[in-house]
N, C-alpha and C positions, 0 to 999 in steps of 0.2 A: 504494500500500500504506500500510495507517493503522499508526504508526508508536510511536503514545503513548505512554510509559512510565508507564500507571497501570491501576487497573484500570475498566471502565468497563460498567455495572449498567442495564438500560434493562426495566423492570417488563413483564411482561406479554411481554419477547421473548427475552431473552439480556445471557448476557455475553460482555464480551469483553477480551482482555489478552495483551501480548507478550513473553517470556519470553528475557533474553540469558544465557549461562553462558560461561565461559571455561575453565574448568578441569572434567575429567572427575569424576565425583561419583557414588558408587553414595549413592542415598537410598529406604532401606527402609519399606516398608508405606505409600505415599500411597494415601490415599481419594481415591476423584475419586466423589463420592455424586449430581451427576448429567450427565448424560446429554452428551457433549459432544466435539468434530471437534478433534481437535491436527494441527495441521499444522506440518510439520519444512522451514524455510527454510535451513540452513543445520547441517551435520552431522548425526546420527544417534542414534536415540533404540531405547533396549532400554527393553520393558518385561517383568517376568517376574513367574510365576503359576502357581502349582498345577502346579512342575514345567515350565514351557515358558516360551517367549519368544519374544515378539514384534521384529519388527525394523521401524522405519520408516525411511527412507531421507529425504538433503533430496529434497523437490519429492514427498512421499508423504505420507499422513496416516495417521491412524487413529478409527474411530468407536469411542468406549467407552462400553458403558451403563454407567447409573451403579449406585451401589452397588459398587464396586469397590476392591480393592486389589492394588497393586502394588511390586515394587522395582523401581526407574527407574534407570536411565544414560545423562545426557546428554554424548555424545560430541563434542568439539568438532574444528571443520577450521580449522586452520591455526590454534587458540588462541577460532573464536569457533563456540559453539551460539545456535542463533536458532530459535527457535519460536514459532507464537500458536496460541490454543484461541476456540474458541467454546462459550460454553455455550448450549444451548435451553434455552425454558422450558417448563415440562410440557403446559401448556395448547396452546402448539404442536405440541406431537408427540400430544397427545390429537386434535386436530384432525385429524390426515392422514393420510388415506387410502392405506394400505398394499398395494401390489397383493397378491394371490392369494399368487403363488410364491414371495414374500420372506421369509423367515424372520426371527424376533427376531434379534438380535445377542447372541452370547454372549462375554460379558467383552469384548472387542473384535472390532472388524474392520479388518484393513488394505488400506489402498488405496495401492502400491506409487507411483505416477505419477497425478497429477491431471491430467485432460484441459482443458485450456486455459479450453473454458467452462465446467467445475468449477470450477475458480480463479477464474474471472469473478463465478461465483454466491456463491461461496465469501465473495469481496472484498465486495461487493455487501451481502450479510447483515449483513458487520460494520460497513461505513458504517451501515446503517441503524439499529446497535446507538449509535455512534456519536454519531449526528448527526439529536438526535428531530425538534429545527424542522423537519429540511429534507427529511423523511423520514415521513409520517402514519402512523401503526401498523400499519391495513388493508395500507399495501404492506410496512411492515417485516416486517411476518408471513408477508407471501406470500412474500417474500425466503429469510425461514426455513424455509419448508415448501421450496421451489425446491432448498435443500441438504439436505434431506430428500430430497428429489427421486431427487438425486444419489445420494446413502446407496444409497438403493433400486437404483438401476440397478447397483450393484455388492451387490448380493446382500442385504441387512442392511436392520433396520430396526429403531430404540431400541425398548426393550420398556416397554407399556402400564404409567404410574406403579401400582405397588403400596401398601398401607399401609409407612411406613419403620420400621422396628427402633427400639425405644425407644434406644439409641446414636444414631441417625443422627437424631433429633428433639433430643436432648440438646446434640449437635454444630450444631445451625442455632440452637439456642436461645443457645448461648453465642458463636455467631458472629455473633450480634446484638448482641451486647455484650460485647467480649472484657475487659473492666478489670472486671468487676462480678465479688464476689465467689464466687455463684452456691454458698450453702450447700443442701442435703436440705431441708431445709423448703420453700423457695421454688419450687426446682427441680418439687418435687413436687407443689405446689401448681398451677405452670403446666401440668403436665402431667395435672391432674384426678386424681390419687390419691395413696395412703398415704405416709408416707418407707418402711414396712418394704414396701410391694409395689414399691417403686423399685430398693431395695437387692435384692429380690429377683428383678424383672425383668433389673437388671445385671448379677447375678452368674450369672442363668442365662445370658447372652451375654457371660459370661468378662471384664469388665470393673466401672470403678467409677467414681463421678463425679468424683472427684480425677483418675483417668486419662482420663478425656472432658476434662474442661476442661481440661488441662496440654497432651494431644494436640492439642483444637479451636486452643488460644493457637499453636501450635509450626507445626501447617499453615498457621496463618495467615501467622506473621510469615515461611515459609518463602515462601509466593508473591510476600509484599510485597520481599523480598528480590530475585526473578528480576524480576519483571515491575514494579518502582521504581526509583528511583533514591536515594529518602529513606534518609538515613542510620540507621543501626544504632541507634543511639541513640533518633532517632524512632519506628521499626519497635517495639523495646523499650514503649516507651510505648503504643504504639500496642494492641499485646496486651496490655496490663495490668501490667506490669513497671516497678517507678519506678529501678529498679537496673538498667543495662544490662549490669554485670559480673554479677549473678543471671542476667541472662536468656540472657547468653554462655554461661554454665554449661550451663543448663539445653538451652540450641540444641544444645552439644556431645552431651549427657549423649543427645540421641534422636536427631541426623542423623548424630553423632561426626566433625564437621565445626566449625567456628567461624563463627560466621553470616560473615565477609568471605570465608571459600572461597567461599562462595555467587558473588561478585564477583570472584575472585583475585587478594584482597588478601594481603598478609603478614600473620606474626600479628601484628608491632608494629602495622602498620598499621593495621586491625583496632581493636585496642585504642588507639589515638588516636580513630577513629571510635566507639567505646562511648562515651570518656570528653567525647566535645564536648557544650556545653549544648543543651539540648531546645528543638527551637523547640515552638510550643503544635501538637500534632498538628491534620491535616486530618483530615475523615470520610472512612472510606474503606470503602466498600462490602462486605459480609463474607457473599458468597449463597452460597461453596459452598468447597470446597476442594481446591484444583489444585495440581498441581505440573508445570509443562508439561515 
């Protein structure tokens, strides 16, 4: 089992990343915008949605299309939650061949027990996510399509990418570069039209670009939290923040948590970790936005 504590981006096939929690945590509204297999090694994960809730079980997954949101609770055993996700990339799931009786996946699907060579295949995809030398694309794809495979035999199959909501282009746009200011002019510019039909595409989907880019920075630094080990401080920097005690603020102000609950840290604790010096951030890969 690949063990990394980073996240790791392999073009053209997936992502992939390992998720430790300690402490129980209700965290509201996560987008997972694509398409992507959370598997629960260790305690138990609620996700909840339009009134219902999901339950995964350790040693059970779940397939989520993407475009989604959810409230999540990851439940820990005996003090520790353990999870990894895979992400596919669209061009793989564009590629495979969906039997007849399989239906798209709505908001998710649970898969209670993974069958041994699920887990195998499972394992398998993410090495190849992994570990591109040793791994030639041709097979890492087939790897991916093989846990498609799987998806399928248990009922479900990601549904064919759509055009995404001017939101969800906004959010990959600033996940490219979460330190950049990212004013209506520019914004609009990348996106080939007006500021006023920007303002007014966003408002007709009940948001605004202050709140996409504060949202895109907050999911980010919320993953790099689970699935890092990089301190608060760096995390900070890392989404655009030169003030760790701002960005503690603002962690609070939307998970209402202090980014070391994330880790079940104390609040002093916590606050030793904001206030240590910043080493110069590494790049860290920013394709989507998970919260496992």
């Amino acid at each position: 089992m690949l063990t990394d504590r980073r996240v790791i981006l392999r073009n053209g096939v997936g992502v992939i990343a390992r998720v430790l929690q300690r402490r129980e945590l209700l965290l509201t509204r996560i987008a997972v915008d694509q398409p992507t297999l959370m598997v629960v090694r260790r305690g138990l994960k609620l996700l909840r949605a339009a009134g219902t809730e999901t339950v995964i079980p350790a040693g059970g997954a779940a397939a989520i299309a993407g475009g989604e949101v959810f409230d999540v609770v990851n439940r820990p055993d005996n003090g520790v939650y353990a999870a990894d996700f895979l992400v596919i990339d669209q061009a793989v799931i564009a590629g495979f061949a969906v039997p007849d009786a399989v239906r798209p996946i709505a908001r998710a699907l649970t898969i209670p027990a993974m069958a041994p060579d699920f887990l195998e295949a499972y394992e398998r995809a993410r090495a190849a996510v992994a570990d591109p030398a040793a791994v030639p694309e041709t097979v890492a794809v087939q790897r991916m399509r093989e846990v498609l495979g799987w998806i399928a035999h248990h009922g479900g199959a990601f549904p064919p990418p759509v055009p995404p909501a001017i939101a969800q282009r906004i959010r990959a746009l600033v996940a490219g570069d979460l330190a950049a200011p990212w004013r209506a002019a520019e914004v609009a510019s990348q996106l080939a039209m007006s500021e006023a039909t920007l303002r007014r595409r966003l408002a007709a989907e009940g948001t605004s670009l202050t709140d996409l880019v504060t949202e895109t920075r907050m999911a980010h630094a919320l993953m790099l939290l689970q699935v890092t080990d990089q301190p608060v401080a760096t995390v900070a920097a890392l989404v655009g923040y030169d003030s760790p005690s701002r960005f503690a603020a603002r962690f609070r102000q939307r998970f209402g948590h202090p980014p070391g609950a994330i880790r079940d840290q104390t609040e002093s604790a916590a606050i030793r970790d904001q206030t240590e010096p910043v080493p110069a951030p590494t790049p860290t890969p920013a394709p989507t936005r998970l919260s496992a």
